[in-house]
N, C-alpha and C positions, 0 to 999 in steps of 0.2 A: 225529411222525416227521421231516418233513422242513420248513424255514423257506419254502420255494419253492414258489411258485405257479405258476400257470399262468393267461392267459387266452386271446384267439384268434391274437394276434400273436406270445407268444413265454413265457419262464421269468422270472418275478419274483423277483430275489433281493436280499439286502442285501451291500452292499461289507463285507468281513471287516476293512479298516482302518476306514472312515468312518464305516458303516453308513448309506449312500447306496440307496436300492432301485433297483436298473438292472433292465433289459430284455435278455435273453439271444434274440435272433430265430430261431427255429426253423429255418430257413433256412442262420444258421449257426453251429448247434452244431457241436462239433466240431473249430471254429477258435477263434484267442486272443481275448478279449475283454477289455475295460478299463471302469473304473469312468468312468460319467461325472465324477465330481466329483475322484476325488482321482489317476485315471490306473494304480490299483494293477492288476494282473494280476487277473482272476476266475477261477477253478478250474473245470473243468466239474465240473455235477453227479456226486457224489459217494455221492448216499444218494436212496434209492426216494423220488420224488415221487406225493404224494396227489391224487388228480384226481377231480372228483365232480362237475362239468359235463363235459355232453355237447358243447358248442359246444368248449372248450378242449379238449379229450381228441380231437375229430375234427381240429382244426388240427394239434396237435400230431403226432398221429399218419400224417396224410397231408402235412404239411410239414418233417418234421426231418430234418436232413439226415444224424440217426443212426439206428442202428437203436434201435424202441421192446420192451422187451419188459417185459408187461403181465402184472400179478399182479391175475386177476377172485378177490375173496375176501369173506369174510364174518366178524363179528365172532367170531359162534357158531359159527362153525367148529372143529373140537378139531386137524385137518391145518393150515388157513390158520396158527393162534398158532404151531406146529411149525414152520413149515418161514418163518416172518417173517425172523428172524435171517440163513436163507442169502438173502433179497433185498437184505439190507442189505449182504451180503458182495459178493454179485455186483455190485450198484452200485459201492459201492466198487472194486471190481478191475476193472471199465468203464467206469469214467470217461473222456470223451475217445471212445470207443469205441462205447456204447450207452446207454440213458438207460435204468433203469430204473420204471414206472410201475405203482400201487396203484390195485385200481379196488375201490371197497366195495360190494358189488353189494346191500346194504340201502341204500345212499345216493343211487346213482345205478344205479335198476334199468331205464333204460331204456339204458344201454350194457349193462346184461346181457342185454336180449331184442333191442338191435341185434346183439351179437357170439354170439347164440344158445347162451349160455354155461348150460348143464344142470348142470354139477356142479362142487364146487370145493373144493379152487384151481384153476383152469385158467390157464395161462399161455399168451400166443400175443407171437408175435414179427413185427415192424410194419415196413416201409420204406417212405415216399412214399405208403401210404394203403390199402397191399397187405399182406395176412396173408401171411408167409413160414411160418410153423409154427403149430402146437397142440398142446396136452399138456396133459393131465389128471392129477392126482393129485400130493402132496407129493414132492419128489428133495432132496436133501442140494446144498449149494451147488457143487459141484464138477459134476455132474450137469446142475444149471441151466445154470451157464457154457458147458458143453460142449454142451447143446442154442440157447442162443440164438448160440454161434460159429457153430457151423455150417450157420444158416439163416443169418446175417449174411451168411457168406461163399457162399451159394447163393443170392443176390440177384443 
């Protein structure tokens, strides 16, 4: 899905000129960022990042200084593969704005019984370490947007 990691400090990406791996700091997403090595502009994430540690998913989520909104999903899911496509849309049209984040709740099943997640997909929306929303069940991308705007904006 996505080239970008995550560990407890920040987003691991490669430089789009260089292919330099920098450090995006959680802290501040949101703001311009530059390549260490070649100085190029870095884009903010663009496309749902995968997260399967619990140490990087709780920094992440209680330090970014955007809002996070979280796709809990499963492979075998027949809603999760449906409705994949609108998280890739919404990241894309959020960029700069909110980080979109995939959590595989066969990979990493103790963020599923930290976020007491029963049924899925469920998507929950994250600011500084605080669940602003929940919702259960597949929405069309348009639907997504419009529910993580406006817990964004009720933060």
């Amino acid at each position: 899905m996505s080239t970008i990691e995550t560990d407890e400090q920040g987003l691991l990406l490669e430089c789009p000129q260089c292919g330099q791996r920098n450090r995006m700091r959680y802290e501040r997403l949101g703001g311009m960022a530059r390549c260490g090595k070649c100085q190029a502009e870095l884009a903010p994430p663009s496309v749902p990042i995968n997260v399967s540690r619990a140490e990087g998913f709780n920094a992440l989520t209680s330090r970014s200084a955007l809002p996070v909104l979280v796709d809990f999903w499963a492979p075998w899911c027949g809603p999760c593969k449906m409705v994949a496509p609108a998280f890739v849309q919404v990241a894309a049209e959020g960029a700069g704005r909110w980080l979109v984040v995939k959590v595989n709740t066969e990979e990493a099943p103790i963020l599923g019984s930290q976020f007491r997640i029963t049924a899925i997909p469920t998507m929950v929306v994250m600011h500084r370490g605080i669940e602003l929303a929940r919702q259960q069940g597949a929405m069309p991308a348009a639907r997504i947007r419009q529910f993580v705007e406006q817990a964004a904006t009720a933060r």
